[in-house]
One Martini backbone bead per residue (centre of mass of N, CA, C, O) as a GRO file, in nm:
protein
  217
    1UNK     BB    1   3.005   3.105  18.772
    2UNK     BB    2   2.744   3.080  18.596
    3UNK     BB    3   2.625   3.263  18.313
    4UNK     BB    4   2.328   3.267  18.433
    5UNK     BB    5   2.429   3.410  18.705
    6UNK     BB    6   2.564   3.631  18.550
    7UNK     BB    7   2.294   3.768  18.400
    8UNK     BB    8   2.122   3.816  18.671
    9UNK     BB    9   2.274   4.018  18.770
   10UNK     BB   10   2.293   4.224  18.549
   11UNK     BB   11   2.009   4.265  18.539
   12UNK     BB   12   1.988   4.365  18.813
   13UNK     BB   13   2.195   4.635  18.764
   14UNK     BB   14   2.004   4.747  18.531
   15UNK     BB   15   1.720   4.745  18.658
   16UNK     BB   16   1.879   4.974  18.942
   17UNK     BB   17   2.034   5.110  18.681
   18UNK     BB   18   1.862   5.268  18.392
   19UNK     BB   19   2.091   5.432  18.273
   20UNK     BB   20   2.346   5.255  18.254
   21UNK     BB   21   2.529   5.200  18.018
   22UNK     BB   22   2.747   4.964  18.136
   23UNK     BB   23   2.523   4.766  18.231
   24UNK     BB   24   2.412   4.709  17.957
   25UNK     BB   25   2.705   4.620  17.801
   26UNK     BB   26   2.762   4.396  18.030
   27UNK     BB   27   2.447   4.215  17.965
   28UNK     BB   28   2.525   4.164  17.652
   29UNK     BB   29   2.769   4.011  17.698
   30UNK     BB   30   2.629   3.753  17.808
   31UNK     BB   31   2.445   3.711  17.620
   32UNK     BB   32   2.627   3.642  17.389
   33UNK     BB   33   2.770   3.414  17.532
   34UNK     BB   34   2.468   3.276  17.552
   35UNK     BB   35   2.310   3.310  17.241
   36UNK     BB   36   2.121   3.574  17.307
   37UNK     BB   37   2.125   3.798  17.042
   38UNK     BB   38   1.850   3.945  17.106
   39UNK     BB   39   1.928   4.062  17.366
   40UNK     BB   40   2.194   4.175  17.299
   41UNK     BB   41   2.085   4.372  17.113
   42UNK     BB   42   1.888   4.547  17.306
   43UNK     BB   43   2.102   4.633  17.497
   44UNK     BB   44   2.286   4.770  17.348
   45UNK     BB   45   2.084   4.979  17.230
   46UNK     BB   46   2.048   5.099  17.516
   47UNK     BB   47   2.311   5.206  17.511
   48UNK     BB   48   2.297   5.369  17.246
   49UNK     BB   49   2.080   5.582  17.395
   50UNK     BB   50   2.265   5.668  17.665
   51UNK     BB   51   2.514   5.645  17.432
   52UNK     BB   52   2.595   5.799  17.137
   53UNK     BB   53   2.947   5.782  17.171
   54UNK     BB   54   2.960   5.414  17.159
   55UNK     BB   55   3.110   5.245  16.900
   56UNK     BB   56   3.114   4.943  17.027
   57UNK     BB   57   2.828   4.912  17.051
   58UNK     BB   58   2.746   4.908  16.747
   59UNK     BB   59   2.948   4.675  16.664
   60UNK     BB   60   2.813   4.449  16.846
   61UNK     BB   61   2.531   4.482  16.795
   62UNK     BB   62   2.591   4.413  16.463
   63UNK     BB   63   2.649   4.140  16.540
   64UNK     BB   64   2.459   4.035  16.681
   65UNK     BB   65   2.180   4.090  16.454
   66UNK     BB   66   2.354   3.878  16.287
   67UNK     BB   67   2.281   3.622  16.460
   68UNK     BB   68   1.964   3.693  16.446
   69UNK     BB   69   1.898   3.761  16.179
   70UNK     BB   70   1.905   4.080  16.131
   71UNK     BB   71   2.058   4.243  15.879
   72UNK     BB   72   1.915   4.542  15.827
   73UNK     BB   73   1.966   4.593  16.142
   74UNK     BB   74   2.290   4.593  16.100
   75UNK     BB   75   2.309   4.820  15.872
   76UNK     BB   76   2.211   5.045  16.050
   77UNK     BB   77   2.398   5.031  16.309
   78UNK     BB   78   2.685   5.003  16.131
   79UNK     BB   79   2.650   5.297  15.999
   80UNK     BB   80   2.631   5.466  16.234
   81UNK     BB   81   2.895   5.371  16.376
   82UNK     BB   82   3.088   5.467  16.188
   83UNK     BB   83   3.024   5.777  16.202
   84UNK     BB   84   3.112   5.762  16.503
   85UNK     BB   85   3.394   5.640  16.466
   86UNK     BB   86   3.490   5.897  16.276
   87UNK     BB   87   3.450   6.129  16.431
   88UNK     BB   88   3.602   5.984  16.708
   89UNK     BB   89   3.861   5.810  16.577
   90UNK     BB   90   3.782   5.495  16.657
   91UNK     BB   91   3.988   5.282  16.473
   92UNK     BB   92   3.874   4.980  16.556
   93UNK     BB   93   3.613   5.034  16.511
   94UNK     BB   94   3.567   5.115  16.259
   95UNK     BB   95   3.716   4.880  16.132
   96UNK     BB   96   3.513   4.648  16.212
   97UNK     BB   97   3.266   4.772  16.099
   98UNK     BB   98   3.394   4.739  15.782
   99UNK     BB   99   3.390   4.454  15.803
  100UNK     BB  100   3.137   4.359  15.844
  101UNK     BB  101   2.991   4.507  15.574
  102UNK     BB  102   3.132   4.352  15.389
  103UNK     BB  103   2.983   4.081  15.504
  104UNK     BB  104   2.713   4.222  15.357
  105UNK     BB  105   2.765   4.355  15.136
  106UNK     BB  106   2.908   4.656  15.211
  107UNK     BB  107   2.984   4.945  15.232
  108UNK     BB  108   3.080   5.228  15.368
  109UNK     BB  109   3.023   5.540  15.408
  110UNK     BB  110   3.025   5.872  15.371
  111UNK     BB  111   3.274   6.108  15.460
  112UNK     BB  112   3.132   6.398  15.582
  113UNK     BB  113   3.260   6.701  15.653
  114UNK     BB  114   3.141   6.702  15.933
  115UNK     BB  115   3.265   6.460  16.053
  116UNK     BB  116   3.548   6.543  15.968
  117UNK     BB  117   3.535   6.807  16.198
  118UNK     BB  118   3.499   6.599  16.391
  119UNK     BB  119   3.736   6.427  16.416
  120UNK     BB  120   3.961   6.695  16.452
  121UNK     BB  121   3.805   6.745  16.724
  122UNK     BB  122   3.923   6.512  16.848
  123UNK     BB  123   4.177   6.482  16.833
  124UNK     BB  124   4.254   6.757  16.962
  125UNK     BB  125   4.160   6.698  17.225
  126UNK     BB  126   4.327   6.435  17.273
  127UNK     BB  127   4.569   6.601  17.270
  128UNK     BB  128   4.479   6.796  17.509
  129UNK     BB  129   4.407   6.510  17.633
  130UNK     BB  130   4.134   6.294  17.791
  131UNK     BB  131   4.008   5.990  17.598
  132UNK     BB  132   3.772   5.769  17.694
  133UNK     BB  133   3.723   5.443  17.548
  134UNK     BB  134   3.457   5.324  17.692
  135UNK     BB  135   3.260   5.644  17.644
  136UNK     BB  136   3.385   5.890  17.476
  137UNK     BB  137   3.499   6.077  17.660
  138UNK     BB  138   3.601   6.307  17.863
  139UNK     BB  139   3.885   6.320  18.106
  140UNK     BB  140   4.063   6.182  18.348
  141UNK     BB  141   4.374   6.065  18.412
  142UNK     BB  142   4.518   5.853  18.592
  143UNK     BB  143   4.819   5.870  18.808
  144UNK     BB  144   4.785   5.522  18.770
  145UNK     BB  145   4.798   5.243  18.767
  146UNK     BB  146   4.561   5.025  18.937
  147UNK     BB  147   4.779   4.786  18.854
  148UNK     BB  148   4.919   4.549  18.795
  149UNK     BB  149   5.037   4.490  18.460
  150UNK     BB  150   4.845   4.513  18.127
  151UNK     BB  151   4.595   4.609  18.222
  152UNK     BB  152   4.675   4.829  18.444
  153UNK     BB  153   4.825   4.987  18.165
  154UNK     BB  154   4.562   5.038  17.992
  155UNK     BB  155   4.372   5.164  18.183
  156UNK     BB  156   4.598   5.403  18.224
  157UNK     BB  157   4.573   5.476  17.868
  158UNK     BB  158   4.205   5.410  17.830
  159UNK     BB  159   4.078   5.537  18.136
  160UNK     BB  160   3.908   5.715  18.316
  161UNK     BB  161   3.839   5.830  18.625
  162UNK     BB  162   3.534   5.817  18.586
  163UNK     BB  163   3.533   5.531  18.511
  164UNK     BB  164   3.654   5.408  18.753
  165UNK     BB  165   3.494   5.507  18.975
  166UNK     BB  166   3.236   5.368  18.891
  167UNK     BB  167   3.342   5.061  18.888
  168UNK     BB  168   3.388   5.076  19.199
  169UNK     BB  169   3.061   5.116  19.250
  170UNK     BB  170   3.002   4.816  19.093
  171UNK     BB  171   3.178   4.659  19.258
  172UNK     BB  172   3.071   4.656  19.498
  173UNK     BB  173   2.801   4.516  19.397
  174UNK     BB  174   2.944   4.272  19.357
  175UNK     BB  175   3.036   4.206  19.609
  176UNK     BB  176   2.790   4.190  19.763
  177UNK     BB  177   2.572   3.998  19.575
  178UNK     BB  178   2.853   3.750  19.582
  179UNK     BB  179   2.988   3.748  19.840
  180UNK     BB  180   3.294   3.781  19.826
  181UNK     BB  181   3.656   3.647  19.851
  182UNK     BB  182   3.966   3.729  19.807
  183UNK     BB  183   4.100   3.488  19.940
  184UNK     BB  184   3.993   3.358  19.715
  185UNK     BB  185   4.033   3.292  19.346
  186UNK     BB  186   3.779   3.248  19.235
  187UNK     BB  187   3.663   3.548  19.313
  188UNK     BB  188   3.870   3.714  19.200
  189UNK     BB  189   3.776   3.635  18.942
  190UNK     BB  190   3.476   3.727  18.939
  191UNK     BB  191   3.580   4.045  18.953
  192UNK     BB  192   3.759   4.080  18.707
  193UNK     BB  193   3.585   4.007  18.495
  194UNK     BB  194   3.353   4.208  18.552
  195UNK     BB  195   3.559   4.477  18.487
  196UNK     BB  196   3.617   4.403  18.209
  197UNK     BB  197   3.309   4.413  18.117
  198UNK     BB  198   3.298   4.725  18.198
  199UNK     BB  199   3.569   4.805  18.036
  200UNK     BB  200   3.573   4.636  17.757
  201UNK     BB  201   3.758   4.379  17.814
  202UNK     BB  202   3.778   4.164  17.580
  203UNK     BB  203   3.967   3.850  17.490
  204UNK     BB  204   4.089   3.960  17.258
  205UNK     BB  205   4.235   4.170  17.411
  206UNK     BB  206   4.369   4.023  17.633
  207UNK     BB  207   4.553   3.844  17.445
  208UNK     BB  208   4.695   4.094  17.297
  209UNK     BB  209   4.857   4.129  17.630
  210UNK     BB  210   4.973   3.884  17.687
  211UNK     BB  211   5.157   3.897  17.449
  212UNK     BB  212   5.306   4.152  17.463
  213UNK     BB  213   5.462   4.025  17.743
  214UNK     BB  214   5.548   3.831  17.629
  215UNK     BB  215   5.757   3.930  17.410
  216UNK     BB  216   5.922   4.078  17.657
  217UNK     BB  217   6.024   3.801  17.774
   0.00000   0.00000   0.00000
């Protein structure tokens, strides 16, 4: 399935479920790959309407919003994510928020007592249970990874179970209107693909992960 294809699901996916903050997530990642970043920033930026605890669509949004040549609105979204990932203390986002930033000439905000406040009462959440990196909420922790692999370590690590099932739900709609067949292996990774960008595991991590297992071996 090439890119246009890719992009028009997704759009069908979030038209039919336009409260979905990952189908919009989904979108933006899409348009993002086909150089549309005016529209991957209007997606973003629905989801951080939609979710305003999700630290990562910040950081894309801000970056989108730069290739769009929106330098503006990318430093004021880019500062409110800020604010957002170190309130929830989401360390990843937070530092590439503060490179964006820097690369714009821009310092981040000054973390003010109350962030500081929450970050705190995050840290602490997330000691006392478990906090989905996809969503940025409380959640349960799945009781074994969903698959073999290191993808299948990090989702059972970083993706809560209430955000797996939503996936599996979304995945479903995924098999019937491409209709997969997993007997290929070209559908299975179309399905694949498709789980990756739902649960916000980018190029950048997938290599990461890669890595990793290289180096174990």
């Amino acid at each position: 399935m090439d890119i246009h294809e890719r992009i028009a699901r997704f759009e069908k996916m979030a038209s039919d479920d336009a409260d979905n903050d990952m189908a919009h997530f989904s979108l933006a990642g899409a348009y993002a790959q086909a150089g549309r970043h005016d529209d991957a920033a209007a997606s973003y930026l629905r989801c951080i309407e939609l979710n305003e605890d999700m630290s990562k669509a910040y950081q894309l949004a801000g970056a989108a919003l730069v290739e769009a040549g929106r330098t503006d609105d990318a430093k004021t979204t880019l500062r409110r994510g800020y604010l957002v990932a170190s309130a929830k203390g989401d360390l990843m986002p937070r530092n590439a928020i503060a490179e964006l930033l820097g690369q714009l000439g821009e310092e981040p905000p000054e973390i003010d007592a109350e962030t500081k406040a929450k970050a705190e009462a995050a840290r602490k959440a997330a000691a006392g249970g478990f906090m989905c990196k996809r969503t940025g909420r409380p959640g349960t922790q799945l009781p074994e990874p969903p698959m073999r692999g290191p993808v299948g370590k990090w989702i059972h690590e970083n993706i809560s179970a209430e955000t797996w099932r939503a996936w599996i739900g979304q995945g479903t709609k995924v098999i019937n209107e491409l209709r997969l067949d997993f007997s290929r292996e070209q559908d299975q990774e179309t399905y694949d693909r498709h789980m990756r960008e739902y649960l916000g595991i980018d190029e950048a991590l997938l290599k990461e992960l890669g890595s990793e297992t290289a180096k174990k071996n």
